[in-house]
DRENTIMAR-555122 format. One record per residue (C-alpha): residue number from 0; residue in one letter; y, x, z. Coordinates in nm, 4 decimals, decimal comma, always signed. Layout:
// residues N
  num  residu         v         u         w
  NUM       a         Y         X         Z
...
// end
This chain:
// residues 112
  num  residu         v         u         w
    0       x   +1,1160   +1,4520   +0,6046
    1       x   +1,4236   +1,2425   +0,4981
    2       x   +1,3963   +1,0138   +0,7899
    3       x   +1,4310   +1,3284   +1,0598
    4       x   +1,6414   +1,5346   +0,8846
    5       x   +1,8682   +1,5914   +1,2127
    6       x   +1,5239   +1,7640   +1,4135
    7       x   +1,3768   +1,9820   +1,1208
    8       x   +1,4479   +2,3392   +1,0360
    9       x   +1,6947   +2,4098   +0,7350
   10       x   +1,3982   +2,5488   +0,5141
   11       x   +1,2108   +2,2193   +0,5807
   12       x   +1,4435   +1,9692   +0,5568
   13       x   +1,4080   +1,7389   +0,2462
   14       x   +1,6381   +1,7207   -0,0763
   15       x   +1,5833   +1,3455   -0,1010
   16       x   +1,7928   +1,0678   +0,0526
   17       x   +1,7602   +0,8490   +0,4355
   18       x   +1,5636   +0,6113   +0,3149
   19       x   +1,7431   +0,2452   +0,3471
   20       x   +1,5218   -0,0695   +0,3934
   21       x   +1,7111   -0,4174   +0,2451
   22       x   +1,7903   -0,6486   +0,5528
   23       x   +1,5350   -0,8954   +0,4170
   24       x   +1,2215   -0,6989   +0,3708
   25       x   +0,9474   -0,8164   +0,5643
   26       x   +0,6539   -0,6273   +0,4134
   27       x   +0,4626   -0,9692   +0,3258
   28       x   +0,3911   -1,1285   -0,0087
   29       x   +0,4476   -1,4829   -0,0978
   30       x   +0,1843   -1,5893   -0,3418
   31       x   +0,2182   -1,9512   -0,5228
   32       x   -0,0954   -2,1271   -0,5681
   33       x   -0,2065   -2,4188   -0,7401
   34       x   -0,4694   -2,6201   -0,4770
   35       x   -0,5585   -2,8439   -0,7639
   36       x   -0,7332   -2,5008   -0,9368
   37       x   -0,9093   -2,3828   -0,5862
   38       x   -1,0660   -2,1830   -0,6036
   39       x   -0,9799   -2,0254   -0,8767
   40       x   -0,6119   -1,9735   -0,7641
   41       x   -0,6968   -1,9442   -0,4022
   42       x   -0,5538   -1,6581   -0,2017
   43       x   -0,8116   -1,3985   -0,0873
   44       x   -0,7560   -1,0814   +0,0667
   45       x   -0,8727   -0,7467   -0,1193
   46       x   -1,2242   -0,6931   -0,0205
   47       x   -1,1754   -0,3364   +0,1127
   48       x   -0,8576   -0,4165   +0,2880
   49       x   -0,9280   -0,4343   +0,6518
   50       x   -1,1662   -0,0929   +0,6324
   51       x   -0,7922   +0,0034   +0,4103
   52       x   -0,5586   -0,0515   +0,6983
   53       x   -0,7825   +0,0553   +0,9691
   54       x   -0,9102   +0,3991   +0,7786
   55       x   -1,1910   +0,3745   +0,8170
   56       x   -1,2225   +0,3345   +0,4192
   57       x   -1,3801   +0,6648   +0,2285
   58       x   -1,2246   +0,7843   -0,0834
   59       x   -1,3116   +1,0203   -0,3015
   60       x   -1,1146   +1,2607   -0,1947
   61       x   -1,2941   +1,2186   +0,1721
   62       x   -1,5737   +1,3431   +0,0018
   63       x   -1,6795   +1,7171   +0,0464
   64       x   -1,7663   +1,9226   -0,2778
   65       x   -2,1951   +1,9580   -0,3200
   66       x   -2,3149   +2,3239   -0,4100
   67       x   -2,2659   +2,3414   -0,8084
   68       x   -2,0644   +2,0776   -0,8506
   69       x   -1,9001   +2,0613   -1,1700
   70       x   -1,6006   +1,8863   -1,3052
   71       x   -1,4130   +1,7373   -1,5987
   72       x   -1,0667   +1,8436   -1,7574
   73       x   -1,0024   +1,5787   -1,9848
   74       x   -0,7155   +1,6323   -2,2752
   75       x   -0,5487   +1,4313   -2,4981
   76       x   -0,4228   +1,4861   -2,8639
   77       x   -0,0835   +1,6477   -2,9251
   78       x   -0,0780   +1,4399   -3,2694
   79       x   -0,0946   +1,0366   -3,2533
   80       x   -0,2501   +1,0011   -3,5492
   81       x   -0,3893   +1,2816   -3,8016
   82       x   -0,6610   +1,4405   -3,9560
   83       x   -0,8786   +1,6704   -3,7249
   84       x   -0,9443   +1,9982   -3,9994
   85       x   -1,0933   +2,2137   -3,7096
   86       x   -1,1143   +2,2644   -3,2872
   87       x   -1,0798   +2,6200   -3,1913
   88       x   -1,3175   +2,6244   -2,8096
   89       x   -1,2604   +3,0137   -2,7642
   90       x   -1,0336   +3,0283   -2,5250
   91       x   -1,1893   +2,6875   -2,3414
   92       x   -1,5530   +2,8746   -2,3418
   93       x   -1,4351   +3,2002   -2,2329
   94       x   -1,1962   +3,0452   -1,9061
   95       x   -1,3337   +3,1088   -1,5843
   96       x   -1,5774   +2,8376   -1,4386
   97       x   -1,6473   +2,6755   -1,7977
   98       x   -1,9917   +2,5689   -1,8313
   99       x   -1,9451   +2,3537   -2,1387
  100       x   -1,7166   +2,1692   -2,3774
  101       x   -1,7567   +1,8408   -2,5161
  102       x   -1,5644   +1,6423   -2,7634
  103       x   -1,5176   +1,2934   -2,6792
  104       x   -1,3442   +1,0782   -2,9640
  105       x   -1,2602   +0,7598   -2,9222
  106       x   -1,0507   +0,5154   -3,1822
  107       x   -0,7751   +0,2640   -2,9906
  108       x   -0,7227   +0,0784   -3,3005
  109       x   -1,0736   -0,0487   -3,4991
  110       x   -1,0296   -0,1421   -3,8482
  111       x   -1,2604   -0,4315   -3,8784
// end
């Protein structure tokens, strides 16, 4: 909305700045390789770019939702590290749409 600010309505307009390209921005990527490491250092292009840039690529959100579906709500620990006394689900089980909880723990830091 920034770039057209002059042709929208006051309610739409946006509270950001015109956005300013540098003179010298060309959009393209200069990669240094080492030949003598082909191919492990060879340029490639991303294997889904072309079906990327012509949209024909499907994401996830392309996707409509199948009858039942359910989905995930994952959250994290308020405390970095602690001791976990007790988990109090009644308010999780009781929400609207909740089929089930599950506790997921996982440990960044091993202690071989």
């Amino acid at each position: 909305m920034s770039l057209s600010q002059s042709k929208c309505k006051p309610e739409a307009k946006s509270g950001g700045d015109i956005l300013v390209r540098p003179d010298r921005s060309s959009g393209e990527h200069d990669f240094q390789t080492d030949p003598s490491k082909y191919p492990l250092t060879m340029p490639t292009p991303k294997f889904d770019s072309r079906k990327q840039t012509a949209g024909e690529a499907q994401f996830i959100g392309d996707i409509p939702a199948m009858k039942g579906q359910l989905h995930a709500v994952f959250f994290k620990a308020t405390v970095g590290s602690g001791e976990v006394k007790s988990i109090d689900t009644s308010k999780a089980e009781a929400a609207p749409g909740v089929v089930k909880w599950v506790l997921f723990w996982y440990f960044s830091n091993f202690a071989h």
